[in-house]
MOPAC internal coordinates of N, CA, C and O (Angstrom, degrees):
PM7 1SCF
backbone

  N    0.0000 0     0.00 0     0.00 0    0    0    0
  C    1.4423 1     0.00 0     0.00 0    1    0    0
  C    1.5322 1   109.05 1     0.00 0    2    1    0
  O    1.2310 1   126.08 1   -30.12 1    3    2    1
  N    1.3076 1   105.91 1   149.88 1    3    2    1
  C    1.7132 1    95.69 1   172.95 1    5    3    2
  C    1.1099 1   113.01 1  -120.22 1    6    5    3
  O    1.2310 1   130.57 1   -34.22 1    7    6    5
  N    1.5074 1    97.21 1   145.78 1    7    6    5
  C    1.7336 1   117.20 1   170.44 1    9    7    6
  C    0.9023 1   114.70 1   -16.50 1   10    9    7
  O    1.2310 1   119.33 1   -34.60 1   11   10    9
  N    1.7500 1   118.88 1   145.40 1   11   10    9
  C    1.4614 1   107.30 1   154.72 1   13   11   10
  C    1.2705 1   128.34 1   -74.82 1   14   13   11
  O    1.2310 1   119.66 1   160.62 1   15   14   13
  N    1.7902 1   118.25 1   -19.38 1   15   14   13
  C    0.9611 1   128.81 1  -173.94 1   17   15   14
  C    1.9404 1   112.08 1   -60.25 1   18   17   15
  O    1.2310 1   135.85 1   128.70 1   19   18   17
  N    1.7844 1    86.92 1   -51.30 1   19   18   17
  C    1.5066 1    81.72 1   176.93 1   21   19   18
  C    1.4572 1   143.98 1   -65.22 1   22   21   19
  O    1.2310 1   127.28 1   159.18 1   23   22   21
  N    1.9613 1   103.60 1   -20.82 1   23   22   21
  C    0.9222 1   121.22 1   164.19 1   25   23   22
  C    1.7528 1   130.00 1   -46.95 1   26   25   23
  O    1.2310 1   130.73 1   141.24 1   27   26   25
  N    1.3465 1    96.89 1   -38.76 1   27   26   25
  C    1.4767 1   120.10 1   179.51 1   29   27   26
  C    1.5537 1   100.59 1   -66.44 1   30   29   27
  O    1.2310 1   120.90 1   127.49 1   31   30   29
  N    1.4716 1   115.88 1   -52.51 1   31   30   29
  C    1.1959 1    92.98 1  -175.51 1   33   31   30
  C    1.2313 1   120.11 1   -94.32 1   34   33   31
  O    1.2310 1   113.73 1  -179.59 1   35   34   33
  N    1.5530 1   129.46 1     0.41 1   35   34   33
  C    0.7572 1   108.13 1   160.10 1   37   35   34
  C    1.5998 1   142.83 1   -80.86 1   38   37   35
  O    1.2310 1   124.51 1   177.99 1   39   38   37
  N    1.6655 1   108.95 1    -2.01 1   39   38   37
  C    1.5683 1   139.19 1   166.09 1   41   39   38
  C    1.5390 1   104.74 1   -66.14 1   42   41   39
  O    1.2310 1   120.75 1   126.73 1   43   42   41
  N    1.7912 1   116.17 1   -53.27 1   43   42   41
  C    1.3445 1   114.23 1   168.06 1   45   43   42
  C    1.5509 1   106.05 1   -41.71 1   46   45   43
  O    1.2310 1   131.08 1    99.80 1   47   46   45
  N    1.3159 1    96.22 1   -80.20 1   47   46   45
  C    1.5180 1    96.68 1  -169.05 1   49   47   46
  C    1.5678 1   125.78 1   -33.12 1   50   49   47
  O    1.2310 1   119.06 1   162.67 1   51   50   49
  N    1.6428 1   119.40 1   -17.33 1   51   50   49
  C    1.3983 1   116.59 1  -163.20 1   53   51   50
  C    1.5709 1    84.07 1   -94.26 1   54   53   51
  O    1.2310 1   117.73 1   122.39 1   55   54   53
  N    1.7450 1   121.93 1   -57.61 1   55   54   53
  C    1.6069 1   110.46 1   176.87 1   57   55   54
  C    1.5163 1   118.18 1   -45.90 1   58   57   55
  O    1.2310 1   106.96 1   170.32 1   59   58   57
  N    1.1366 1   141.88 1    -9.68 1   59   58   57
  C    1.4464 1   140.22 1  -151.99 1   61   59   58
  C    2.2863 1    91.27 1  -108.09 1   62   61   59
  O    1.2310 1   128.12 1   133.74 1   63   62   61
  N    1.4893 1   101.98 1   -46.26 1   63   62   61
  C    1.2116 1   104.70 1   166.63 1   65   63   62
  C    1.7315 1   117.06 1   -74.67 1   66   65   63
  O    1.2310 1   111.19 1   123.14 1   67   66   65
  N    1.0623 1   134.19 1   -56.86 1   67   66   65
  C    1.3753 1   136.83 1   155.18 1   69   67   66
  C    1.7273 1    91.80 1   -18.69 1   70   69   67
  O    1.2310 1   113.82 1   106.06 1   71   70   69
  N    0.8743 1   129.30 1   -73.94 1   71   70   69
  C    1.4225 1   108.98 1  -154.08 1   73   71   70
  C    1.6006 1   107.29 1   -74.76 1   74   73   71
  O    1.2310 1   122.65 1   134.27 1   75   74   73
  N    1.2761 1   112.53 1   -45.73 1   75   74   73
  C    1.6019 1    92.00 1   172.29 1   77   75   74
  C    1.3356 1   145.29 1   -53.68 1   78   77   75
  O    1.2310 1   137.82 1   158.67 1   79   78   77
  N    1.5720 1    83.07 1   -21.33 1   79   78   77
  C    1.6241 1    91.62 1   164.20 1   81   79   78
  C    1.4984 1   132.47 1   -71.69 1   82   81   79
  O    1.2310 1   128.16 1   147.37 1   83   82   81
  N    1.6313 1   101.89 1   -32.63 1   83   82   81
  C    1.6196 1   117.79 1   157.55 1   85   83   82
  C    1.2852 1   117.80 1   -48.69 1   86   85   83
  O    1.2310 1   118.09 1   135.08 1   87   86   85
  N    1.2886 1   121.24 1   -44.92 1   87   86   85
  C    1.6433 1   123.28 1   178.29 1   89   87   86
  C    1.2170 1    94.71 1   -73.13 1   90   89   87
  O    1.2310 1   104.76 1   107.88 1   91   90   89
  N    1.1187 1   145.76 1   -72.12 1   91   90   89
  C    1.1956 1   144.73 1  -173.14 1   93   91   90
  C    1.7208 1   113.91 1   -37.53 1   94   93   91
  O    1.2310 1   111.84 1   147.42 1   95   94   93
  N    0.9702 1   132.99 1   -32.58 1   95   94   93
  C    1.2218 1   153.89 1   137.52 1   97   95   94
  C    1.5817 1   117.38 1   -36.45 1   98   97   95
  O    1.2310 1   120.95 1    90.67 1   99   98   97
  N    1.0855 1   115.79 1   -89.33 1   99   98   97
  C    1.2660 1   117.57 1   162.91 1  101   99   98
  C    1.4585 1   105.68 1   -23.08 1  102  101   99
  O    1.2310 1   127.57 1    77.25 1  103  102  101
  N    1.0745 1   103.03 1  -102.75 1  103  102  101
  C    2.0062 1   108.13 1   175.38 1  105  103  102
  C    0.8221 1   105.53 1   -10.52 1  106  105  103
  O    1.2310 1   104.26 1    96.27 1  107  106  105
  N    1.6199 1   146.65 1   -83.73 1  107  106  105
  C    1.1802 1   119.49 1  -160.39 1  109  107  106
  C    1.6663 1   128.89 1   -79.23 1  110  109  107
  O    1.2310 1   130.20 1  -176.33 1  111  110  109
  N    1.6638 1    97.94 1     3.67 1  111  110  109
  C    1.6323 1   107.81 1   156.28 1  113  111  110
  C    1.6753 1   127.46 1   -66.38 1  114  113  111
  O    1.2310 1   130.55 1   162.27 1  115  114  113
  N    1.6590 1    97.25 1   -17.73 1  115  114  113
  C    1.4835 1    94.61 1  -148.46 1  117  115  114
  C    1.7940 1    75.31 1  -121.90 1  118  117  115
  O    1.2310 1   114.22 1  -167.29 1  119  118  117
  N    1.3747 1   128.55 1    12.71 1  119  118  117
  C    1.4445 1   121.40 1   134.93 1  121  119  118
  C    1.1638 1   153.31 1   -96.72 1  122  121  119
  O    1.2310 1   134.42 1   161.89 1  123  122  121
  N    1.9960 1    89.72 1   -18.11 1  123  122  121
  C    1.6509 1   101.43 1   158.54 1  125  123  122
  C    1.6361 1   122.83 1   -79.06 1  126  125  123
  O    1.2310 1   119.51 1   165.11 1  127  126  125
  N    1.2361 1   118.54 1   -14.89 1  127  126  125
  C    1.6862 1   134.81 1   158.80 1  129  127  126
  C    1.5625 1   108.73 1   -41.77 1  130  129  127
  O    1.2310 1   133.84 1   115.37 1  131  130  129
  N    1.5042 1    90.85 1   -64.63 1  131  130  129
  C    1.4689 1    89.22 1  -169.14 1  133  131  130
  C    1.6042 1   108.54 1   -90.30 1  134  133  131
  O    1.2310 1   114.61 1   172.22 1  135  134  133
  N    1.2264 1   127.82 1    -7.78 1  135  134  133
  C    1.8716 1   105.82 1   149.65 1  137  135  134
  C    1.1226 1   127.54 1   -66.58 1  138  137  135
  O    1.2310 1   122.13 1   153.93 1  139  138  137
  N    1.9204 1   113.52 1   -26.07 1  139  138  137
  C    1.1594 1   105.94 1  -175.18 1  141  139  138
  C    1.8077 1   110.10 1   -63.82 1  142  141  139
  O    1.2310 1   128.26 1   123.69 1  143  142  141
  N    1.6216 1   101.69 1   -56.31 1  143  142  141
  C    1.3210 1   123.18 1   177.82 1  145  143  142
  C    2.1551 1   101.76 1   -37.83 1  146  145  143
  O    1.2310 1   114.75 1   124.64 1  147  146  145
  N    1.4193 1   127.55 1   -55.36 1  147  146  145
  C    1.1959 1    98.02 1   177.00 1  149  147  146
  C    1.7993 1   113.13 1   -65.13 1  150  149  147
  O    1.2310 1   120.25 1   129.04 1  151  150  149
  N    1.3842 1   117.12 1   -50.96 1  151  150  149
  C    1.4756 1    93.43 1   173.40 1  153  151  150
  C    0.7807 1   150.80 1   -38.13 1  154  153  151
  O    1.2310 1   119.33 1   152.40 1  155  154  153
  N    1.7029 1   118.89 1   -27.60 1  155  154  153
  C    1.3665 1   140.86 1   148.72 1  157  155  154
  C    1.6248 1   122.66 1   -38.83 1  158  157  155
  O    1.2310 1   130.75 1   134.61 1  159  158  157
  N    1.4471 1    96.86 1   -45.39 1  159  158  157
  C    1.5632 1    91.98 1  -163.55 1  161  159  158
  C    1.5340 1    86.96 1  -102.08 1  162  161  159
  O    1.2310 1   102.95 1   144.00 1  163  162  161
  N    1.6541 1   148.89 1   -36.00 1  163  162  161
  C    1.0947 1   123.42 1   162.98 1  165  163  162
  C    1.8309 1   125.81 1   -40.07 1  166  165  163
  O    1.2310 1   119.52 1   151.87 1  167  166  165
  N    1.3611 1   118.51 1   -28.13 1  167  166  165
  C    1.5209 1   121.41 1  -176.50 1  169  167  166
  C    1.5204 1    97.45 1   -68.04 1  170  169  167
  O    1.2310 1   119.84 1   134.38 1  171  170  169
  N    1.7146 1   117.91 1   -45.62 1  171  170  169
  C    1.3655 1   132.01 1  -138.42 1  173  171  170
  C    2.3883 1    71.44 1   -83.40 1  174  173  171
  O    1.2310 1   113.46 1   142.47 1  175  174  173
  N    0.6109 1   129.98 1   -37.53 1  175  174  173
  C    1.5405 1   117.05 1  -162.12 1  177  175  174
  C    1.6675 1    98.24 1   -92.65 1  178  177  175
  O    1.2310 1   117.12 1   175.59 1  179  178  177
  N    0.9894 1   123.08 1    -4.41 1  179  178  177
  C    1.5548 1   118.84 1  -164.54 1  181  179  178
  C    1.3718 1   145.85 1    78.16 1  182  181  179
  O    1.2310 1   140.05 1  -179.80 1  183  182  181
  N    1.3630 1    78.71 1     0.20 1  183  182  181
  C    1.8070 1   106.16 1  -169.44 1  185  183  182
  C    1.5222 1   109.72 1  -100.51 1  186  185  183
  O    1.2310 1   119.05 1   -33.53 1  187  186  185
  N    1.6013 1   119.42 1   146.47 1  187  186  185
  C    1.4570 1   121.38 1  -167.95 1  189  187  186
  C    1.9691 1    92.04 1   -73.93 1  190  189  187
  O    1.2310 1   130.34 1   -35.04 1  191  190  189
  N    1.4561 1    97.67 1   144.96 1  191  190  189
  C    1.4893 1   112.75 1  -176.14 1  193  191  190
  C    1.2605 1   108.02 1   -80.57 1  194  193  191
  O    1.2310 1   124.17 1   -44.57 1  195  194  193
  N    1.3478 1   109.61 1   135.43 1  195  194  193
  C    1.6857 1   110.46 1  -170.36 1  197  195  194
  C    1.8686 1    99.36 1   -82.11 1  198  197  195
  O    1.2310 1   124.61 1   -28.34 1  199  198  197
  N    1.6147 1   108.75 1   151.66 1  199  198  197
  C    1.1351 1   119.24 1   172.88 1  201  199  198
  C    1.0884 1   133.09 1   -73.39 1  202  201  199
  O    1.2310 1   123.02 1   149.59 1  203  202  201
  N    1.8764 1   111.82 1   -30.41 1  203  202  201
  C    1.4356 1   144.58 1  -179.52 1  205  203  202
  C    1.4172 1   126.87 1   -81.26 1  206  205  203
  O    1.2310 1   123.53 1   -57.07 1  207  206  205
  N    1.2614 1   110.84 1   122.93 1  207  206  205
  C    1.8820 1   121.00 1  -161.21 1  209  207  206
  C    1.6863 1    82.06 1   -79.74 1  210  209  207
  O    1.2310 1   118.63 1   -91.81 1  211  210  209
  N    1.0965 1   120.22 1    88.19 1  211  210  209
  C    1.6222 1   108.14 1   174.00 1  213  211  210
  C    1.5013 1    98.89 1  -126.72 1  214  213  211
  O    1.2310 1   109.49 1   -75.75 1  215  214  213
  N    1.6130 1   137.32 1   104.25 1  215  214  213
  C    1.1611 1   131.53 1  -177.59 1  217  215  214
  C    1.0872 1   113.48 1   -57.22 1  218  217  215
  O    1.2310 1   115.61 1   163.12 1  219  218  217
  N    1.4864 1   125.95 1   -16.88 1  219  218  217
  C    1.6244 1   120.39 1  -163.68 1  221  219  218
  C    1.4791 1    96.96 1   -95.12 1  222  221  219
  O    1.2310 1   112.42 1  -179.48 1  223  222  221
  N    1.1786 1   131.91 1     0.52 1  223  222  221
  C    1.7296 1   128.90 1  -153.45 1  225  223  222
  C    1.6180 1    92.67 1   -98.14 1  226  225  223
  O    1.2310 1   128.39 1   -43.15 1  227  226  225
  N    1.1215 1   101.45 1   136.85 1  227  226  225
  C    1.6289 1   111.81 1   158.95 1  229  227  226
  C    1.0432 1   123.68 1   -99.59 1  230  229  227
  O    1.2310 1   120.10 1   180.00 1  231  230  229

């Protein structure tokens, strides 16, 4: 049978992963946004859409 102690942490431990995975989630929501958003505005100018996350690139 197992501890209760370990049980606990091992429930912590599953919420503590659960959430990183949410951020992790997020993040890569809030990077497909913004590729879509440059493809968007590369179509909207006429110009081929760059592939490269380079903030400094025009």
């Amino acid at each position: 049978m197992i501890d209760p102690a370990d049980m606990r942490a091992l429930v912590a431990a599953l919420h503590e992963q659960t959430q990183a995975i949410n951020r992790l989630a997020d993040s890569n929501q809030q990077v497909i946004d913004y590729l879509f958003s440059q493809e968007a505005e590369g179509l909207d100018d006429g110009g081929a859409p760059s592939t490269y996350l380079d903030p400094d690139e025009e």
